[in-house]
C-alpha positions as CSV (number, residue, x, y, z in Angstrom):
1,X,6.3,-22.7,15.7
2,X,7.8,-19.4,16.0
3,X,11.1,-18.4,13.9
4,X,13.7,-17.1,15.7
5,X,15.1,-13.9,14.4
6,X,18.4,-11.8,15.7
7,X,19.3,-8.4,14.3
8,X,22.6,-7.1,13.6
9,X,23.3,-3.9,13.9
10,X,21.5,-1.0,16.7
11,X,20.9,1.8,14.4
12,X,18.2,4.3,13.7
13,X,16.5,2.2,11.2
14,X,17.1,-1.3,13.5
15,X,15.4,0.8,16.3
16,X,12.8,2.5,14.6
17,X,11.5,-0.3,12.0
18,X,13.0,-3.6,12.3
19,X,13.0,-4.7,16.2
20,X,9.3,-3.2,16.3
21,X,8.3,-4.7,13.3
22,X,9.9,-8.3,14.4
23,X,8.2,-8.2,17.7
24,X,4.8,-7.8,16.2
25,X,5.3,-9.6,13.6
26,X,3.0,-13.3,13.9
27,X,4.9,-16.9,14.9
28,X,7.7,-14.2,14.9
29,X,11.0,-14.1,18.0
30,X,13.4,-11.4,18.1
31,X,15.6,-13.7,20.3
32,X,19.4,-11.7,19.9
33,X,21.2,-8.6,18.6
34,X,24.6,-7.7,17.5
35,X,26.4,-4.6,18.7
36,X,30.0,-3.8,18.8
37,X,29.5,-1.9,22.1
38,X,27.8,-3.6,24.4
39,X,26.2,-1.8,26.6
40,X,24.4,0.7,24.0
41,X,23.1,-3.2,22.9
42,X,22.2,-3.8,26.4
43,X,20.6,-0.8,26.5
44,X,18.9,-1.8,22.6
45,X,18.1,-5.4,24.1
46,X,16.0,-3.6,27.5
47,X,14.2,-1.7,25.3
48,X,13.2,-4.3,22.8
49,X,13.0,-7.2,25.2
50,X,15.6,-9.5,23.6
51,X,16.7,-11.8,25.8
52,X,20.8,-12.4,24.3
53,X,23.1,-9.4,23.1
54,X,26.5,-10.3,21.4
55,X,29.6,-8.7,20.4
56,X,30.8,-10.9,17.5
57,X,28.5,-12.2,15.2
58,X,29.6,-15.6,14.8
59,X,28.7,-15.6,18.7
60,X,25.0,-14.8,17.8
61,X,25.1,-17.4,14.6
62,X,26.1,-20.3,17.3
63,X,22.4,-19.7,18.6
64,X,19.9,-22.6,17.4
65,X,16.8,-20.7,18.1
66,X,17.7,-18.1,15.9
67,X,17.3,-19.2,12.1
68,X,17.5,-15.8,10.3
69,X,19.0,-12.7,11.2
70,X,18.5,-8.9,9.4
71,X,21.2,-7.1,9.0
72,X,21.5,-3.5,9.4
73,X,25.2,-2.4,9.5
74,X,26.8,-0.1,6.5
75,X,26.5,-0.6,3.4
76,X,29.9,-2.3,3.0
77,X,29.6,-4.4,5.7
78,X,26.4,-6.6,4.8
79,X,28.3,-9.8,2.8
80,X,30.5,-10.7,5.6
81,X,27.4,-11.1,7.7
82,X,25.3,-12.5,5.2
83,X,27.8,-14.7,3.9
84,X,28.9,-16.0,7.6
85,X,24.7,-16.6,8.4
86,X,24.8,-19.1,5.0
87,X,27.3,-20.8,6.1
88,X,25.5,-21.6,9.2
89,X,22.4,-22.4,7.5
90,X,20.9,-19.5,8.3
91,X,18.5,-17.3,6.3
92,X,19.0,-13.0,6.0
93,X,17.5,-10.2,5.1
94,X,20.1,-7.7,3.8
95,X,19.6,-3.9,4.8
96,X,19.7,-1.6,2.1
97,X,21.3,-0.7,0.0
98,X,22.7,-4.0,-0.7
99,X,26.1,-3.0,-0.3
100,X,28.3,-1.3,-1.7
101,X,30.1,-2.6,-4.5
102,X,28.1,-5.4,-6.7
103,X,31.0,-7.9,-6.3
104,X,29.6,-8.1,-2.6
105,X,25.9,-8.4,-3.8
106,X,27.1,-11.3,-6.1
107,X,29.3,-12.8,-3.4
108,X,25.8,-12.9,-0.7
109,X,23.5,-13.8,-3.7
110,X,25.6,-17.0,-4.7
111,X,26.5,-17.9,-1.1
112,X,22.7,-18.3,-0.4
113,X,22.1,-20.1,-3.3
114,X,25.2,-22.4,-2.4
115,X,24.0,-23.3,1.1
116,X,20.3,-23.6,0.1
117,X,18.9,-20.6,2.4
118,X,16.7,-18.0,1.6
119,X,18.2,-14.4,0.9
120,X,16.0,-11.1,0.9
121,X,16.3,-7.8,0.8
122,X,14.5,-4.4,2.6
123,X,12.8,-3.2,0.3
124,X,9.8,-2.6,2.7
125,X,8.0,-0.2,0.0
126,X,6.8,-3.4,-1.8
127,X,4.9,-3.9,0.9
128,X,3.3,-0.6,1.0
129,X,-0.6,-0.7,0.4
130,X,-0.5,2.3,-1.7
131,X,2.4,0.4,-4.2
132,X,0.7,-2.9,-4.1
133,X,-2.4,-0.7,-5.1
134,X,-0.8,0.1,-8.1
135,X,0.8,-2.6,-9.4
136,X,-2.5,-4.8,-9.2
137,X,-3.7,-1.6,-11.6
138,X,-0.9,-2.1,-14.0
139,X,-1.3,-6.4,-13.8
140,X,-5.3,-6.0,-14.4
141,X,-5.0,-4.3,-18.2
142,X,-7.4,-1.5,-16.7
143,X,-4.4,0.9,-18.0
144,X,-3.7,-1.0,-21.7
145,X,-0.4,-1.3,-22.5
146,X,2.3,0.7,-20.7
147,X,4.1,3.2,-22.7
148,X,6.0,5.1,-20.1
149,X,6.6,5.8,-16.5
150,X,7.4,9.0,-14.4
151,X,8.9,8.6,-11.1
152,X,10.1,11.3,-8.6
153,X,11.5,9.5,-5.2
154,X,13.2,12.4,-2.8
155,X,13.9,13.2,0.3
156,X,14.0,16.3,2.2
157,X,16.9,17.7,2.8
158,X,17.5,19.2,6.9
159,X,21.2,19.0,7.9
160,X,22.0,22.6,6.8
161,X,25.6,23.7,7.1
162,X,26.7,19.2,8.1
163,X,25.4,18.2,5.2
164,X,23.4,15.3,6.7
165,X,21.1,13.6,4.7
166,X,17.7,13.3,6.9
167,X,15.8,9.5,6.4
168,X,13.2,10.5,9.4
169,X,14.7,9.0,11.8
170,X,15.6,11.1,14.5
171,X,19.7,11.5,15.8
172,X,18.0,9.7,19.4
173,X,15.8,6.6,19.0
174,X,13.3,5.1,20.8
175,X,15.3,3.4,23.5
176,X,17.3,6.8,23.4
177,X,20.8,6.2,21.9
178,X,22.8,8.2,19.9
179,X,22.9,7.5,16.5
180,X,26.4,7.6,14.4
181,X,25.7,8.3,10.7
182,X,29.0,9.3,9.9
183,X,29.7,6.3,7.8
184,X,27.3,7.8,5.5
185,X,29.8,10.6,4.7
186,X,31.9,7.6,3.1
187,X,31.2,6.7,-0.3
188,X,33.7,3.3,0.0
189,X,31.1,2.6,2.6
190,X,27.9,3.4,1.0
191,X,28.4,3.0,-2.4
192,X,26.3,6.3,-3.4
193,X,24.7,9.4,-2.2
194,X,20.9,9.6,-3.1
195,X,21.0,6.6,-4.8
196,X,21.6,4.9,-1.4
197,X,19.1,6.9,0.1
198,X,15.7,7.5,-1.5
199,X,17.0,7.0,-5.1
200,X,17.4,2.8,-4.7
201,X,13.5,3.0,-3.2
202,X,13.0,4.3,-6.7
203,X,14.9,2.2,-9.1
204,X,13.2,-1.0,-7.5
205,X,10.1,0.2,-7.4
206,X,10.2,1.4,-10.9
207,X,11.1,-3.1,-11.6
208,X,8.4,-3.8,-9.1
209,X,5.7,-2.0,-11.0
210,X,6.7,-3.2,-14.3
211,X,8.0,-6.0,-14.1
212,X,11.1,-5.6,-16.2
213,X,14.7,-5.4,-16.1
214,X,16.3,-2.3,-16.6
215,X,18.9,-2.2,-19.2
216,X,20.0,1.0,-20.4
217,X,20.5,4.5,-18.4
218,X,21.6,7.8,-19.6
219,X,22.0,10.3,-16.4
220,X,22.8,13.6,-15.4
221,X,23.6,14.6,-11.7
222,X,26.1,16.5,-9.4
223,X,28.8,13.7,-8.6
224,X,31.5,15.8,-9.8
225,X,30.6,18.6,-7.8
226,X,29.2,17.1,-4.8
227,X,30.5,17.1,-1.0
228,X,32.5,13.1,-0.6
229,X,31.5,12.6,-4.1
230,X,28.1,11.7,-3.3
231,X,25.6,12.7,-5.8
232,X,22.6,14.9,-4.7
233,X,20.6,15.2,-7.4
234,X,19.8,12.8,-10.3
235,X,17.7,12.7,-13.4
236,X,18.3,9.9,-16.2
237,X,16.2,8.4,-18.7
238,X,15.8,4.5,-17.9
239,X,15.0,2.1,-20.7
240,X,13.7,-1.9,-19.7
241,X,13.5,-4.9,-22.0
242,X,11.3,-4.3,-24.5
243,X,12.3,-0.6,-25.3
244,X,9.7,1.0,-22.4
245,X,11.2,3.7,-20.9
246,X,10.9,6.1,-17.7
247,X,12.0,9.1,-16.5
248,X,13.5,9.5,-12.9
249,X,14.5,12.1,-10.7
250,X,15.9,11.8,-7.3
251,X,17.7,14.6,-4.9
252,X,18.4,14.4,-0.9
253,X,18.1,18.5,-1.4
254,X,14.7,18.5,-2.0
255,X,11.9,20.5,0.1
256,X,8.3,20.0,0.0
257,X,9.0,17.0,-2.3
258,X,5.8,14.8,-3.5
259,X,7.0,11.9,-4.6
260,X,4.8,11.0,-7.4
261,X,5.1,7.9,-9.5
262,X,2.6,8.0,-13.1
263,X,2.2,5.6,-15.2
264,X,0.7,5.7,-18.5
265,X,-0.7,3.5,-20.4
266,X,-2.8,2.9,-23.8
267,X,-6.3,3.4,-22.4
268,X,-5.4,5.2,-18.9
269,X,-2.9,6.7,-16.4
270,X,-2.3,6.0,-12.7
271,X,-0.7,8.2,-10.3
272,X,0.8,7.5,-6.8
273,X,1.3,10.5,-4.6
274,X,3.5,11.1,-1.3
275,X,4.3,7.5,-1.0
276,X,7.1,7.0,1.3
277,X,9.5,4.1,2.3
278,X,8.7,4.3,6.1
279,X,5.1,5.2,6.1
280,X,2.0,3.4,4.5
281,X,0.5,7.4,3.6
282,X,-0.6,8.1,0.8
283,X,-2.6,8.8,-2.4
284,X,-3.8,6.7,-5.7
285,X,-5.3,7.9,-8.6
286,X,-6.4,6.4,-11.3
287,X,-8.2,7.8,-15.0
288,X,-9.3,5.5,-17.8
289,X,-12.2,6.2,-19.9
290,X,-14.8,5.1,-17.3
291,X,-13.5,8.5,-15.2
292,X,-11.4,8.4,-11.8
293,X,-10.9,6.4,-8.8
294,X,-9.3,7.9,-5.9
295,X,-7.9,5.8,-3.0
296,X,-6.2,6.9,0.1
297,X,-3.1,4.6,2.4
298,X,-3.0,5.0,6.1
299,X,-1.7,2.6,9.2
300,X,-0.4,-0.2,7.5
301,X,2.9,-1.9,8.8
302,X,5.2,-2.5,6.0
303,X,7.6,-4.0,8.5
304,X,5.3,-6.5,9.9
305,X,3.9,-8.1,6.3
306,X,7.9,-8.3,5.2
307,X,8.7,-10.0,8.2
308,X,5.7,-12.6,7.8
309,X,5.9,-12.5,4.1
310,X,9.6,-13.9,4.8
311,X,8.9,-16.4,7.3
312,X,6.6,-17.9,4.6
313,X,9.5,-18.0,2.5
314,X,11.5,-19.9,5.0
315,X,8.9,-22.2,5.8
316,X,7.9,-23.1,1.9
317,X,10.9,-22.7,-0.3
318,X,9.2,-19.8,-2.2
319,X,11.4,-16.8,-3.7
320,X,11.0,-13.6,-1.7
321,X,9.1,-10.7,-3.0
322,X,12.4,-8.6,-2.7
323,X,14.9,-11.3,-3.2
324,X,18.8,-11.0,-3.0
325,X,18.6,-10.6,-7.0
326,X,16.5,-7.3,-6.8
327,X,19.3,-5.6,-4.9
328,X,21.6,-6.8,-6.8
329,X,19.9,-5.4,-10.1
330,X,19.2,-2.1,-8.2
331,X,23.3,-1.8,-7.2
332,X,23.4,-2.1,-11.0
333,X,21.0,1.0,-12.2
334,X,22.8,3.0,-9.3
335,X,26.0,2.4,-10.2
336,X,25.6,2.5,-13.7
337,X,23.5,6.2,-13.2
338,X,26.9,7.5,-11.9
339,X,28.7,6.2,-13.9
340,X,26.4,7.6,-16.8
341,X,26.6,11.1,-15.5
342,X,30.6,11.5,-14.9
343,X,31.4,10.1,-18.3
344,X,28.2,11.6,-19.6
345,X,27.2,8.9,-21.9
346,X,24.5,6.0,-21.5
347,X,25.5,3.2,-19.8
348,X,24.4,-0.4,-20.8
349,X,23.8,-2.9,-17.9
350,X,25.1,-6.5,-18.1
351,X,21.9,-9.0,-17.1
């Protein structure tokens, strides 16, 4: 039986990524949609073939073929939506970042966990081939024991004399609406600058592959300085459990950026290259004493495999692979990376 799915929010990323990846996803229904102006969600819904388009979400949560919804509104909008679905008993993946504050990440983590429904999160780049790739390296030993990890995650910067942080998603979408990124100007709204933009890909990725929590940062970057307070560049030194540590740089200024993650370990290293969080390209390498492996990513829908991956979730109980807790943990590191920088000082974070 097919699971019913509504989406709230139109944006560039619901446009792009999650309608497309809903509808192609398998036993899958993208049956409604959420938009505070209805006809540029009429004009969503022709495009995407969804049969219902509401103005209010409680309207949409009314709908019994629809048993989760995503949710792709601003940052600081997510827990009221979240929140309203588990009290319907309905399951959600939250857009990212999480939100803004992490009051409202703990308020949508408990409220799931209160009304017994499934809570995940979009981090689609543990999905990606390349990623998976890597962290089966680290699981198999092949690499020893981990000492340390490098990790650049950047995106280019194109807005010019705006200021507008690019995410590859062009200002008209598929169906051909104008999108308003405004909000993103508003750091009540968003919570962060780069670290709600390519940075959070990083920080979770960085748990992903090792497996750890992250307690300890100590961070340098422009917050003082920066245009609506929104840090554009980052570095910090990250220390897990255990005392591992890893070095991480992120910037929404950068050109002709890489994005290499390395990890080294006792008897090799493994290196991701140009890895992305909206396409599966990319590069693995991987040295030990035996020589080096090379593997290359292409076509593979990150989208899709979250969607199905979640409907699993639904169907068996099981905890999803980017669960409500990992965006709460990553609101942490951000948060606690600017608050690092301003006062200039590590920063220990409460687990």
């Amino acid at each position: 039986m097919a699971i019913g799915w509504g989406i709230v929010g139109t944006g560039g990323w619901a446009d792009r990524f999650v309608a497309p990846g809903i509808r192609q996803a398998k036993d899958t229904k993208l049956v409604g949609i959420v938009s505070r102006d209805k006809a540029r969600g009429q004009q969503f819904a022709n495009y995407h073939g969804v049969a219902h388009v509401y103005e209010r979400l409680e309207d949409m949560l009314k709908n019994p073929e629809i048993q989760a919804i995503n949710v792709q509104t601003p940052n600081n909008l997510h827990a009221e939506s979240v929140v309203a679905a588990a009290e319907r008993g309905k399951h959600s993946i939250c857009g990212i970042a999480m939100a803004a504050t992490e009051e409202d990440c703990i308020a949508m983590v408990e409220a799931c966990k209160r009304h017994k429904v499934q809570l995940g999160v979009d981090f689609q780049t543990r999905y990606h081939p390349g990623f998976r790739a890597l962290k089966q390296v680290i699981d198999s030993g092949v690499l020893g024991d981990i000492v340390s990890v490098r990790c650049q995650m950047s995106l280019p910067w194109e807005g010019g004399a705006r200021g507008n942080q690019v995410w590859s998603v062009p200002s008209v979408g598929a169906f051909g609406g104008e999108f308003d990124q405004s909000w993103k100007h508003d750091i009540t709204m968003r919570g962060a600058g780069t670290m709600s933009g390519a940075g959070m890909f990083g920080v979770d990725m960085l748990r992903f592959l090792v497996g750890r929590d992250i307690q300890e940062v100590y961070a340098v970057a422009d917050v003082a300085t920066a245009e609506h307070n929104q840090e554009n560049f980052v570095q910090a030194l990250i220390t897990f459990q255990g005392g591992m540590t890893a070095s991480f740089e992120s910037s929404n200024r950068t050109q002709y950026w890489d994005n290499t993650t390395t990890v080294y370990g006792t008897k090799g290293r493994a290196s991701s290259y140009g890895l992305r969080p909206w396409d599966s390209d990319g590069v693995l390498r991987v040295r030990t004493e035996q020589g080096e492996t090379v593997r290359e990513f292409h076509r593979s829908n990150m989208f899709v495999d979250q969607i199905e991956a979640f409907n699993q979730c639904i169907q068996t109980g099981k905890t999803p692979n980017a669960a409500g807790v990992d965006g709460w943990r990553e609101r942490q590191v951000t948060l606690a990376i600017r608050e690092s920088a301003v006062k200039k000082a590590p920063v220990k974070i409460r687990l």
